[in-house]
C-alpha positions as CSV (number, residue, x, y, z in Angstrom):
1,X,-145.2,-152.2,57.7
2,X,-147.1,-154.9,56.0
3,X,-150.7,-155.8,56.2
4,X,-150.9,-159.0,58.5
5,X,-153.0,-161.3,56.6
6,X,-155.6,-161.8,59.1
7,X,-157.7,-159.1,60.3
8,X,-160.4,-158.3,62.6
9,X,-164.3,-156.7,61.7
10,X,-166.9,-155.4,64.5
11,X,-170.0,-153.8,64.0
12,X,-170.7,-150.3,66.1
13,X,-173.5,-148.2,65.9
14,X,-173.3,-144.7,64.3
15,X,-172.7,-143.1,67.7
16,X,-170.0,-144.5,68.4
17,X,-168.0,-144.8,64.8
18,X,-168.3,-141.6,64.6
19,X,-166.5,-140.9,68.4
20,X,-164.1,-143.5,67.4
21,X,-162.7,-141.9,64.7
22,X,-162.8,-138.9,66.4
23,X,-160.9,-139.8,69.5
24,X,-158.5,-142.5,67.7
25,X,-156.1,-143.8,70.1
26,X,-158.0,-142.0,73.0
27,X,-160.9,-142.9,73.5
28,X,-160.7,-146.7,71.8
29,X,-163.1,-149.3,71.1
30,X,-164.5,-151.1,74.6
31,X,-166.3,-154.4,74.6
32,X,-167.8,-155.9,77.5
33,X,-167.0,-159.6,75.8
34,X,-163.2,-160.3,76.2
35,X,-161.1,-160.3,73.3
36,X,-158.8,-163.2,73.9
37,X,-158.0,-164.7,70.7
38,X,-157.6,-160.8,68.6
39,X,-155.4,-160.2,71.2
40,X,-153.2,-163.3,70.6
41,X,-153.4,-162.5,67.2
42,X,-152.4,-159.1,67.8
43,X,-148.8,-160.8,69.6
44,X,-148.3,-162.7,66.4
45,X,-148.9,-159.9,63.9
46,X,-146.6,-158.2,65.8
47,X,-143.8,-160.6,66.4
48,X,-144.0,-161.1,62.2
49,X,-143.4,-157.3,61.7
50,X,-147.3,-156.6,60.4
51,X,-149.8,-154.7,60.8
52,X,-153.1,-155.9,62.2
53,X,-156.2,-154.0,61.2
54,X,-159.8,-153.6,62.6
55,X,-162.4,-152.9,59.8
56,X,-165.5,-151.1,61.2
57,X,-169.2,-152.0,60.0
58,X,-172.2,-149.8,60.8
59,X,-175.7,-149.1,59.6
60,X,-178.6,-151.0,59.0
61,X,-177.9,-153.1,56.7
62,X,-174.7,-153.3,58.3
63,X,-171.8,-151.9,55.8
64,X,-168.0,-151.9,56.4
65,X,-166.9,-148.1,56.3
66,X,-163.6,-147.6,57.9
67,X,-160.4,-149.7,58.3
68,X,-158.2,-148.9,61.4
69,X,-154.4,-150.0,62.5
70,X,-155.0,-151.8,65.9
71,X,-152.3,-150.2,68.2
72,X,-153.4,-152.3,71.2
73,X,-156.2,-154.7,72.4
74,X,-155.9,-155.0,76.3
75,X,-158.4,-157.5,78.2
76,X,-159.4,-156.7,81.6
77,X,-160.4,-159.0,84.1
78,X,-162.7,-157.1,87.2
79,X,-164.4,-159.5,90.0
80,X,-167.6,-159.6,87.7
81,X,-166.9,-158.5,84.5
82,X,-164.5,-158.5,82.0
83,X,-163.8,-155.8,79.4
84,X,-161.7,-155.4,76.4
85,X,-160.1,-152.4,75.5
86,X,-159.0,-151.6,71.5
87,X,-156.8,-149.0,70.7
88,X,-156.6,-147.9,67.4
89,X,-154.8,-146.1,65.2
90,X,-154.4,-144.2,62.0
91,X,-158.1,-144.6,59.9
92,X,-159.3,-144.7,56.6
93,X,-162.4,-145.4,54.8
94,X,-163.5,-148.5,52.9
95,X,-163.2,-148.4,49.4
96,X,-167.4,-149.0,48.1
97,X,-166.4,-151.8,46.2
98,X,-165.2,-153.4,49.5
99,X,-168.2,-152.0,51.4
100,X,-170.8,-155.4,51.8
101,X,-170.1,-157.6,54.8
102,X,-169.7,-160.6,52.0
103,X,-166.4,-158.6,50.6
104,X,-164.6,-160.3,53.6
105,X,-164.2,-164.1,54.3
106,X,-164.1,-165.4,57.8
107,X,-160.2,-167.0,58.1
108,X,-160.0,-170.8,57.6
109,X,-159.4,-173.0,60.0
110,X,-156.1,-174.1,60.3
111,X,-157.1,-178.0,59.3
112,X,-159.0,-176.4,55.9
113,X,-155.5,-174.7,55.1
114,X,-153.5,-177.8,55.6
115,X,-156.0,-180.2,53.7
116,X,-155.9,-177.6,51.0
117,X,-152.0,-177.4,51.0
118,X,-151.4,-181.5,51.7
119,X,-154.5,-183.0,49.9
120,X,-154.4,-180.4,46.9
121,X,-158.3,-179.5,48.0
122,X,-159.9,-176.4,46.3
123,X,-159.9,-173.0,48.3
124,X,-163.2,-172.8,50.4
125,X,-164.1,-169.3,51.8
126,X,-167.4,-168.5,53.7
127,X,-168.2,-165.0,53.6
128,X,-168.7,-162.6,56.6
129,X,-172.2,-161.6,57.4
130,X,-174.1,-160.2,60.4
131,X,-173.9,-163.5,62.3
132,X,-170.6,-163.7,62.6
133,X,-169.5,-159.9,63.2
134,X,-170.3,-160.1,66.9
135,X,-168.6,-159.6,69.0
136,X,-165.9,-159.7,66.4
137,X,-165.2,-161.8,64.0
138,X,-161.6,-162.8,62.4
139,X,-161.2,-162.5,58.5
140,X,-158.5,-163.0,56.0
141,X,-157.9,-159.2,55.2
142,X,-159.0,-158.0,52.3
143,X,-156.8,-157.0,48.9
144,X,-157.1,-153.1,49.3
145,X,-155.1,-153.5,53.3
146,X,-152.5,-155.5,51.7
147,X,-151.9,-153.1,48.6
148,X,-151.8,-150.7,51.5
149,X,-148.6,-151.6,52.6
């Protein structure tokens, strides 16, 4: 399958990068904030025939380590809370060169790419950092997932 060209980046403490990997598909990723939007996104990449990936930052300074194939994102809605639920996929780990939160920019808004394709306007990125990695954040996915493919 091919890399969808968006992709999504949390941050998780060691504890539980380390259980993730482990359990995969199991055990998952759970957020308390609902994933709404990844889970849209998810549809699409889906619908297109790609594959949407979750890239996984830990440490302090935070540092992108693994990549994972997001198999599922469910949202659940309880009388006073709502959780998300990722499940996840095969894994791999983050080439170094690709490890710093500023190797991934944030994905444009949908008016930057039009004025850039209508108005000829030069290609502006911002890159990720801690600020925007929570919950999640939503980032055009980086060269070494779509050489992947």
């Amino acid at each position: 399958m091919t890399a969808h060209p968006y992709c999504l980046a949390v941050a998780v403490d060691a504890t539980a990068l380390t259980r993730l990997l482990a359990e995969g598909d199991v055990g998952g990723y759970r957020d308390s904030h609902p994933w709404y939007v990844a889970a849209t996104l998810l549809e699409t990449a889906r619908n297109q025939g790609h594959t949407l990936y979750l890239l996984l930052a830990a440490g302090s300074p935070l540092q992108l380590g693994h990549w994972a194939e997001v198999i599922d994102i469910e949202v659940h809605r309880y009388a006073s809370t709502r959780e998300t639920r990722v499940r996840i996929g095969s894994t791999g780990k983050v080439s170094p060169l690709f490890e710093e939160l500023e190797s991934l920019t944030l994905a444009p808004s949908a008016w930057q790419l039009e004025r850039e394709q209508q108005e000829g306007l030069r290609v502006r990125r911002v890159h990720l950092d801690g600020h925007w990695i929570r919950p999640y954040a939503i980032c055009e996915t980086p060269a070494f997932l779509l050489a992947k493919s």
